[in-house]
C-alpha positions in Angstrom: 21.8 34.3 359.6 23.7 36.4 362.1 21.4 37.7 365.1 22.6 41.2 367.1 21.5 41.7 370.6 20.1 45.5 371.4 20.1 46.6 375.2 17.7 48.7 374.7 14.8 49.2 371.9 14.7 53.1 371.6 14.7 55.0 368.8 18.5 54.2 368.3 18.2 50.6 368.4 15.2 51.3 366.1 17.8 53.0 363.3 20.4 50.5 363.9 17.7 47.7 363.2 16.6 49.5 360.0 20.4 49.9 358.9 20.6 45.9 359.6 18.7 44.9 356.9 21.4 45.9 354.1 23.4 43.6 355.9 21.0 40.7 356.1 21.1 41.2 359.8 18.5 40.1 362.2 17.4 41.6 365.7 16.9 41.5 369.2 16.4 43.8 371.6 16.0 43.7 375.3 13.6 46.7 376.9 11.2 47.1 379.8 9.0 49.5 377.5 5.6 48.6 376.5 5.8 49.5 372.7 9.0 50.7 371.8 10.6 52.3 368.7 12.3 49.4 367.6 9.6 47.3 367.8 9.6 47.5 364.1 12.9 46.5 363.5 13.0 43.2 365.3 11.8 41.1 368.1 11.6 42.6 371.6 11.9 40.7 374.9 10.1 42.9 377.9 11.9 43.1 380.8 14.2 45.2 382.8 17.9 45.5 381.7 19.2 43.9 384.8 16.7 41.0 384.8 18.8 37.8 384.9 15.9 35.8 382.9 15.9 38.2 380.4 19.3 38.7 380.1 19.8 34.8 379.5 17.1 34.6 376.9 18.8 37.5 374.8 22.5 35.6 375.1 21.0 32.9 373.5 19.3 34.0 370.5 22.7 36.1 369.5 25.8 35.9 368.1 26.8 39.5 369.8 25.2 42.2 371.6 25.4 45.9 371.7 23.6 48.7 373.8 21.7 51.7 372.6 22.4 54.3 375.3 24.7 54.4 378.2 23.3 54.2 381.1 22.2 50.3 381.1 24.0 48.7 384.1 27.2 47.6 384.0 26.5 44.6 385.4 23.8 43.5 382.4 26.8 43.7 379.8 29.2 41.7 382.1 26.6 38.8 382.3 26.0 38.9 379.2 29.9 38.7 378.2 30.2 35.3 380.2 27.9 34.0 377.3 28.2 35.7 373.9 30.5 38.6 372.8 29.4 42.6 374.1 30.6 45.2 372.2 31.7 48.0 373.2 33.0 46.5 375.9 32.3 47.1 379.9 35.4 49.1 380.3 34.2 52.3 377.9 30.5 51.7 379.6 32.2 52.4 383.2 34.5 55.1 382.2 31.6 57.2 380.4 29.1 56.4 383.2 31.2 58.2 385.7 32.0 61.7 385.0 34.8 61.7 387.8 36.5 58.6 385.6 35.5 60.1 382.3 37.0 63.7 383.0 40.6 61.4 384.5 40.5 59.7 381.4 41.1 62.4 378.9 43.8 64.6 381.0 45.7 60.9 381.3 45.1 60.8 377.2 46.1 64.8 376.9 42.8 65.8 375.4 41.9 69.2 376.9 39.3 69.9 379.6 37.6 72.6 381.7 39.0 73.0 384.8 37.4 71.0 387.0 37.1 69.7 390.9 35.8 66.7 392.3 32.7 67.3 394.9 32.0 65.1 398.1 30.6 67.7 400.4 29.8 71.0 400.8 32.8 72.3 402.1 34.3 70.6 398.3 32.0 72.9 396.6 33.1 76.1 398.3 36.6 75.8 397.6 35.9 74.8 394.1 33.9 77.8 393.9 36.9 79.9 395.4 39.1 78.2 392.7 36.6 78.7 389.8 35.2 81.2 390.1 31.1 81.8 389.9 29.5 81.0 388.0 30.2 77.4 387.8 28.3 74.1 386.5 27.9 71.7 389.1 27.0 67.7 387.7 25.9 64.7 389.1 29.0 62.0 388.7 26.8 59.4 387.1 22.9 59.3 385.4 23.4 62.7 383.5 22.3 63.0 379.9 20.4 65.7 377.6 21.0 68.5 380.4 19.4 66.1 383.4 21.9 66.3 386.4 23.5 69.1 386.1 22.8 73.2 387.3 24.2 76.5 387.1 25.6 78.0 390.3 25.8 82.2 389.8 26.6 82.7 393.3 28.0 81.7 396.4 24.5 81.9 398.1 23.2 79.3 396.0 25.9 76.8 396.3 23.8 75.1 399.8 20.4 74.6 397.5 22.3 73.6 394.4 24.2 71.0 396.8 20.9 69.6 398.1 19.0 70.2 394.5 21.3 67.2 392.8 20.8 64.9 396.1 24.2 65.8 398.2 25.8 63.0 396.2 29.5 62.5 394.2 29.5 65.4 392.0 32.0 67.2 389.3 31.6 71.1 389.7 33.4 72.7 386.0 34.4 75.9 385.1 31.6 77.1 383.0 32.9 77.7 379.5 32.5 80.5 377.4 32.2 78.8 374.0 32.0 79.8 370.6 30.1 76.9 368.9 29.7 73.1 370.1 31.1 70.1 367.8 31.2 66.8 367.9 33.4 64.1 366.7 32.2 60.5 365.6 34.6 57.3 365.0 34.2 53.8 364.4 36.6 51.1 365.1 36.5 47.1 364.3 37.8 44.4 366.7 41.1 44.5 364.1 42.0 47.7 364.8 40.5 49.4 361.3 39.3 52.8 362.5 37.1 54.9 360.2 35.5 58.7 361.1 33.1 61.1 360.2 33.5 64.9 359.5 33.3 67.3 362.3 29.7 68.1 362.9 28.7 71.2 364.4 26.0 71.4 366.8 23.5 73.4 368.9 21.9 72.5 371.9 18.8 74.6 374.2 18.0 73.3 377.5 20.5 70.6 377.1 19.1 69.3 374.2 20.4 68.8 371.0 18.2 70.7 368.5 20.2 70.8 365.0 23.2 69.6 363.5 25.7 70.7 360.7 28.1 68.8 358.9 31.1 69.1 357.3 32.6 72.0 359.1 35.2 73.2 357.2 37.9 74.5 359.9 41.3 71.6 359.3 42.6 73.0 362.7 39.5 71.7 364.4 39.1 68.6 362.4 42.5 67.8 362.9 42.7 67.9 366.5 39.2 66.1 367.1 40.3 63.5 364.8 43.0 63.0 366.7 41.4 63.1 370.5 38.6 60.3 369.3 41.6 58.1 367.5 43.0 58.6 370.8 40.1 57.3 373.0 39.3 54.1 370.3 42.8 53.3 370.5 43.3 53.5 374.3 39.8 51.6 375.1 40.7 48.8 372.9 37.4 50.1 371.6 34.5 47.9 369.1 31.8 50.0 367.5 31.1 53.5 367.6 31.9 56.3 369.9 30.5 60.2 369.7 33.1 62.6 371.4 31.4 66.3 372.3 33.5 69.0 372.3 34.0 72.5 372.9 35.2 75.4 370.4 37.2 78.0 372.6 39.3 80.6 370.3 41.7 78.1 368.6 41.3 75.5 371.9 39.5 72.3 371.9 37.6 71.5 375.5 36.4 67.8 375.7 32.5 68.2 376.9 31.9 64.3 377.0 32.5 60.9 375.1 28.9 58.4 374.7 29.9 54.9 373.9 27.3 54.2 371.1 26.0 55.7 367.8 24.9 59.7 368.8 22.2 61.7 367.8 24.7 64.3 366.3 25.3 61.8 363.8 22.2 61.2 362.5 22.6 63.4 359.5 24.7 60.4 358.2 22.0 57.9 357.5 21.5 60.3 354.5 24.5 62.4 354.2 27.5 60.3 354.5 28.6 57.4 352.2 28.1 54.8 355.2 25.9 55.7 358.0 27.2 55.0 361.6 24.7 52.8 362.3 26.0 50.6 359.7 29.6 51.1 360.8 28.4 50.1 364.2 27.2 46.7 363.2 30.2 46.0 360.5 32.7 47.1 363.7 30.7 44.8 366.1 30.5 42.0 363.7 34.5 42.7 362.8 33.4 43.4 359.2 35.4 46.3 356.8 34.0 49.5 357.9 32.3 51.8 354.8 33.4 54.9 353.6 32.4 58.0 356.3 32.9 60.9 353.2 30.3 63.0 353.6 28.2 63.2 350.3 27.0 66.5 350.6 26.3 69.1 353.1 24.1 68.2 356.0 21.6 69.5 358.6 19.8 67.7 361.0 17.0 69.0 363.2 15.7 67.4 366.0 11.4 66.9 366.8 11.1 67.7 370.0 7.9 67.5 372.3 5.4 67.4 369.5 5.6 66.0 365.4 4.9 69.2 363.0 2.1 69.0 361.0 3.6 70.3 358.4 5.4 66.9 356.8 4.4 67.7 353.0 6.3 71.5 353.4 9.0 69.7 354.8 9.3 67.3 352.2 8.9 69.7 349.3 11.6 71.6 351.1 14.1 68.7 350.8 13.5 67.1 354.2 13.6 63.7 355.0 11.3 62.7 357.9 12.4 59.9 360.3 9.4 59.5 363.1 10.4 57.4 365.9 6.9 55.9 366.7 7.0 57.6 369.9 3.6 59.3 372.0 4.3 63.2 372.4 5.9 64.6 375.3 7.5 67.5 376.6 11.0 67.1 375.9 10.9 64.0 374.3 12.8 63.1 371.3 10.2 62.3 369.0 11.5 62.1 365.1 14.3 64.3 363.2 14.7 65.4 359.5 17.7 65.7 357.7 18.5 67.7 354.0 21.5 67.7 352.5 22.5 70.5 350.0 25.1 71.3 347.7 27.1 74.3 349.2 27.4 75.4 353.3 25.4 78.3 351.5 22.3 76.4 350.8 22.4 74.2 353.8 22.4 77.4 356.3 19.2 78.3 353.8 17.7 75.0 354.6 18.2 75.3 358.0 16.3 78.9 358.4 13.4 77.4 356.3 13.0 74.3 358.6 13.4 76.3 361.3 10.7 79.0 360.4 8.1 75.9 359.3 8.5 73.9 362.5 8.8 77.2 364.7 7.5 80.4 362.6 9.4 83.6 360.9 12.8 83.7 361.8 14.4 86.8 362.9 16.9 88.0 359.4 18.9 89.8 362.2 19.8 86.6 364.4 22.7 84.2 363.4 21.8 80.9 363.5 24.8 79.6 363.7 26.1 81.6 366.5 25.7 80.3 370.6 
């Protein structure tokens, strides 16, 4: 029986583990945690991600190894390459943990960006700010994720304190960007070369967190050109597995937002709204196996539990809501479960959306869009 290696035993490792089983697949994973998500999914070996010990003992009960979330160290996956096959490989794990490299990599690729300026001191952030114009979003170069890293800087007297606020250090300052809705893109692609991709989702996000998701959108301008940027990227990389590209709706443009080298949580809606979920596709790419059909079968939302469960499963459930609960304690912020529905018209999933959205959060507001930024 084939064994896959997990960096990582979060609540993505947890689905991919799950998704495993179809395929007769066994697990392990590798996190410091005490009890974590995917403890249920296969064995666990506690210990931090750059721990040499642990690192050895995962090689050798694997045939290949993948990571959950991108910010485990470099280093980890290249040690681990010298003994068993890593997928995807060190090179996409480098580029997307560095936003300067990330942001050279898709103007040397022609997928659009904000304008953007590279930030060593302070005297870097005032011209960028002459150049961009206020206000502007100032990022850490690496260690940024759901919103962390990152601030708004509305005017020139707060550039000092934003400066010091995200440590002095290597930083990308952006144009902010006026958007009119937030998609994503997610493809797969197999060691030989067989890419496969999902609809265009669309997406909001509050506090730099992704709350719901909507797929198919049904724009073929957008969908073309996303299709194209993340065929781009797989093909470029050399890339194995899957790869989530965020992007940015301006008028008819396209701004790439960022790329994460592993299964997303905007594509979670596809464990029960696409033919093949991309978990799956993940572990068929990794394993070099043909990659399943990404049709979606339906139309999709996804919302995420954030902070605390609802305890209101039953409602949600009678309301066509599928509950996936991570395991995970409460906390503020924290990613805790998600449901998914999938309906038969865009109609009825927007009407899905508002009732899920008035159960986990009260009456909604008739006069507020929400599918509008």
């Amino acid at each position: 029986m084939t064994t896959v290696g997990v960096l990582g035993a979060g609540q993505l490792g947890r689905m991919l583990g799950l998704a495993g089983r179809a395929l007769d697949l066994e697990f392990e994973f590798l996190d410091p945690a005490p009890d974590p998500p995917a403890r249920i999914a296969g064995h666990v070996i506690a210990g931090p991600f750059d721990d040499r010990q642990a690192l050895s003992a995962l090689a050798a009960r694997c045939d290949v190894v993948t990571y959950e979330f991108e910010n485990v160290p470099v280093t980890a996956v290249g040690a681990l390459a010298e003994r068993v096959p890593v997928y995807p490989a060190a090179n996409a794990l480098e580029t997307a943990q560095d936003r300067l490299h990330e942001k050279q990599l898709f103007e040397r690729l022609a997928i659009p960006v904000a304008t953007w300026h590279a930030i060593e001191t302070i005297d870097d952030l005032r011209r960028a700010a002459d150049d961009l114009g206020l206000p502007l979003v100032l990022k850490t170069r690496r260690m940024g994720y759901d919103g962390k890293g990152q601030t708004i800087v509305h005017d020139g007297d707060s550039l000092h304190a934003a400066f010091e606020r995200l440590g002095g250090r290597p930083l990308i300052a952006e144009q902010r960007v006026v958007f009119d809705r937030e998609v994503s893109v997610i493809g797969a692609r197999r060691k030989s070369g067989q890419v496969a991709i999902w609809p265009v989702t669309e997406n909001r996000h509050d506090a730099g967190l992704l709350r719901w998701s909507l797929a198919p959108i049904d724009d073929q301008a957008i969908i073309a050109a996303a299709h194209g940027y993340v065929e781009s990227l797989l093909s470029h990389l050399d890339y194995v597995g899957v790869l989530a590209l965020e992007l940015f709706v301006v008028g008819d443009r396209l701004l790439a937002n960022e790329f994460a080298p592993r299964v997303h949580n905007s594509g979670h809606w596809t464990i029960e709204g696409a033919a093949t979920s991309q978990f799956e596709n993940h572990l068929r790419a990794i394993l070099d196996l043909p990659l399943g059909d990404t049709a979606a079968s339906g139309h999709a939302i996804m919302v995420n539990l954030i902070g605390s469960m609802p305890a209101i499963p039953g409602e949600l459930a009678r309301a066509g809501f599928r509950l996936h609960d991570y395991g995970k304690s409460p906390r503020p912020g924290r990613k805790l479960g998600h449901i998914t529905a999938v309906a038969d018209s865009p109609a009825a999933r927007d009407r899905c959306l508002a009732t899920a959205l008035e159960l986990l959060h009260g009456p909604v507001d008739p006069r507020v869009s929400l599918r509008e930024p």
